[in-house]
C-alpha positions, -999 to +999 in steps of 0.1 A: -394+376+347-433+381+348-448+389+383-464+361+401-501+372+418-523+353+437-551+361+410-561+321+403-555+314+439-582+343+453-605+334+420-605+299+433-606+303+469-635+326+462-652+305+438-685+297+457-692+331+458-702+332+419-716+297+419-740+308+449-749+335+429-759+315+398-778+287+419-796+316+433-803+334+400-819+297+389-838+289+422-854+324+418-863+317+384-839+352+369-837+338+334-870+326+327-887+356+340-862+372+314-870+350+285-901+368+279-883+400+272-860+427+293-870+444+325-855+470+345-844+472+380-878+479+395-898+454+375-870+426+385-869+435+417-909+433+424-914+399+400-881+383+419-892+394+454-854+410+460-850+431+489-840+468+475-804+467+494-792+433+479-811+437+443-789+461+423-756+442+434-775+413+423-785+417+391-753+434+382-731+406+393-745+382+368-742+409+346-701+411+357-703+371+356-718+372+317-752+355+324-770+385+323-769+419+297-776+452+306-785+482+281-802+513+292-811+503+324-830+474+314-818+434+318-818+406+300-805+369+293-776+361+269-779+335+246-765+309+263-789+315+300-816+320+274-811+286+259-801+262+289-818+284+320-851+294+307-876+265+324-899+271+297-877+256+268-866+218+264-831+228+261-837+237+302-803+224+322-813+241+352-823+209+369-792+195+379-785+234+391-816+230+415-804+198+431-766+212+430-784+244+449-807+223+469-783+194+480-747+194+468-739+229+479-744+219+518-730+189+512-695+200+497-693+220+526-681+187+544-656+179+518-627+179+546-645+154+565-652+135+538-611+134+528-609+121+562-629+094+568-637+084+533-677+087+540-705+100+523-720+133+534-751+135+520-784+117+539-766+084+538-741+109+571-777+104+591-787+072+581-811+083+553-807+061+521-809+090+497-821+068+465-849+050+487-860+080+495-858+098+463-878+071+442-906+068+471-914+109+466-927+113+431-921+151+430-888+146+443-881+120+418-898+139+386-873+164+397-842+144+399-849+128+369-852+163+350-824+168+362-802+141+347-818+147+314-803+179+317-768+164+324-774+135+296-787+156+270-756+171+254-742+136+254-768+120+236-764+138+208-732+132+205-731+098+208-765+100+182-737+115+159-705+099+163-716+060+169-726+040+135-753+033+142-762+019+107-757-018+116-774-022+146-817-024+147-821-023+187-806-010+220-809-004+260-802+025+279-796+013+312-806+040+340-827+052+317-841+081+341-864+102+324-856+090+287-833+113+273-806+091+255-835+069+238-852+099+229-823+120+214-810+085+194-841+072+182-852+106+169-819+102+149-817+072+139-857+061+129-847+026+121-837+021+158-857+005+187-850+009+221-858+002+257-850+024+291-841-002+319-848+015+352-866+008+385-903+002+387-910+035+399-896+060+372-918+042+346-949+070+346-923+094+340-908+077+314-936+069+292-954+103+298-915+119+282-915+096+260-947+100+244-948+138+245-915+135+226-940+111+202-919+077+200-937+056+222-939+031+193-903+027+192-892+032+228-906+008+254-900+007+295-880-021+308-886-024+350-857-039+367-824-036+394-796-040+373-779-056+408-809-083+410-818-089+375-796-097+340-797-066+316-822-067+287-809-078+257-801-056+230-772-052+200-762-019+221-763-008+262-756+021+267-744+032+303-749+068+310-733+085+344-738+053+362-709+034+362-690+061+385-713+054+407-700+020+423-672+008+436-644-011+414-663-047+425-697-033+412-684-019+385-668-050+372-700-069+376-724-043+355-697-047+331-700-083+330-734-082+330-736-057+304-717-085+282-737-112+292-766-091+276-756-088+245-754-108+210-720-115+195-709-085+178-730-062+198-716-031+213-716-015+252-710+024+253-703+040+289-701+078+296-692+098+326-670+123+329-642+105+322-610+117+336-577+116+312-554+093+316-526+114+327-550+129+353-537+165+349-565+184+327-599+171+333-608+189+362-645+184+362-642+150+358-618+148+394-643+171+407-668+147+401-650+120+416-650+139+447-687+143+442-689+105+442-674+103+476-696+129+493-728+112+473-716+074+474-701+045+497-677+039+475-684+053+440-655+070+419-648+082+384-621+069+364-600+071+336-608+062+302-577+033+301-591+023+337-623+015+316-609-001+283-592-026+312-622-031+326-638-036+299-616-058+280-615-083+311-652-088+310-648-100+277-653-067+252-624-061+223-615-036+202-622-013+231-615+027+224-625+065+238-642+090+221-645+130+235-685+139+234-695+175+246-673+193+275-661+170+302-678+137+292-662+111+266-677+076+260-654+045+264-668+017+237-662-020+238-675-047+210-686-080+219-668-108+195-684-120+166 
């Protein structure tokens, strides 16, 4: 009979420890000061402004948690903190790291309370309204919409990939954010057209991403509340990381509304984390449901047969769930011919 330890237990328990370490490594800006080449202790430690009793240990902890390389003395990225945590490069992920570092990390810190009283702890805990004030700071928006670019953009691709897109001539991202999902698909697919439904205030900073990326001939900016105003029409809406958001009333009615958008024999694709439906392996996905209670009022993530019930009670057939990249999958629902 093997030994039992208390090795996943302590690894767990001690988790934040690591995670700090990595938010920090990003908020100080480690790996893009390392994209341009290795550096040694001393260089690191003057560029990085690191106090000499707390810079070694540093450095060699992402080193023992494989984001960093050493060799003779001198550091470097791996390929992966290279790719996703050089600010530099469009493959950047760091975003949603800086608002996990800048917000969440407090926040979850107040994840007992939360199991309590069922609350949010965020800004909404001192009667801020987080969104209103995220979308009247343009800075603080530019940011936050990086950041769910960052979180969307290994999904677009998928879905680019594994949706046939061959019979359809139009669609609608709906939270469009910054433009990712239009961007990634359209460049895919050139016979497409598409439009990014979002409030009035992200539109700047979708059409500058947008035209940098060079489609602003195919991709246009829809202004809109998707709780005040129908959905624009489209053969497919696609709802990125937005549904988990609401409660199971809300939900219900973006779903509806999401039908009442579209032609007969269009198509609604919805992607979140989705949890499976035995609730047992995807981790991140409960994780992120827990997320939803410390960000939301009553926002939760779901499983993908919770959605395909959904979804088939607003009307949609032929519903089914497809894996994307790591935790997120896409539920997909056809409107009848």
């Amino acid at each position: 009979m093997g030994a039992t330890t208390p090795d996943n237990i302590m690894q767990l328990g001690m988790g934040f420890w690591a995670s700090k370490a990595m938010l920090s490594a990003v908020e100080l800006g480690v790996f893009t000061e390392l994209a341009a080449g290795p550096a040694d202790l001393p260089d690191l430690q003057a560029r990085l402004k690191l106090h000499p009793r707390s810079a070694r240990d540093f450095l060699d902890a992402l080193v023992a948690l494989k984001l960093l390389e050493r060799e003779d003395g001198r550091y470097r990225n791996t390929t992966d903190t290279d790719l996703f945590l050089d600010k530099a490069k469009p493959s950047y992920i760091g975003g949603i790291l800086e608002m996990a570092n800048a917000r969440l990390y407090g926040f979850w810190g107040s994840l007992t309370e939360a199991l309590h009283t069922g609350e949010p702890q965020n800004e909404a805990k001192h009667s801020e309204d987080f969104f209103a004030a995220l979308y009247a700071e343009p800075a603080r928006l530019r940011g936050f919409l990086a950041a769910m670019s960052g979180i969307s953009a290994g999904a677009a691709q998928a879905i680019a990939a594994k949706f046939d897109w061959s019979k359809y001539t139009t669609f609608a991202d709906v939270g469009a954010a910054q433009g990712m999902v239009p961007v990634v698909i359209a460049r895919a697919h050139p016979h497409l057209r598409a439009l990014g439904f979002d409030l009035p205030a992200v539109q700047p900073i979708f059409d500058e991403f947008v035209a940098r990326h060079g489609l602003a001939d195919r991709i246009r900016f829809h202004s809109g509340n998707f709780f005040d105003s129908p959905m624009p029409k489209a053969d497919v809406i696609v709802m990125g990381h937005i549904l988990h958001d609401w409660d199971l009333a809300e939900k219900r009615m973006l779903l509806e509304k999401a039908f009442a958008a579209l032609p007969n024999g269009g198509a609604l694709i919805v992607y979140d984390a989705v949890i499976d439906d035995e609730r047992r392996s995807n981790a991140f996905g409960l994780l992120m449901s827990l997320n939803m209670l410390i960000e939301t009022r009553g926002g939760f993530d779901y499983t993908g047969a919770d959605c395909q019930a959904w979804m088939r009670d607003a009307g949609f057939v032929s519903t089914r769930v497809e894996p994307l990249l790591g935790p997120d999958s896409m539920v997909i629902g056809f409107k009848p011919d």
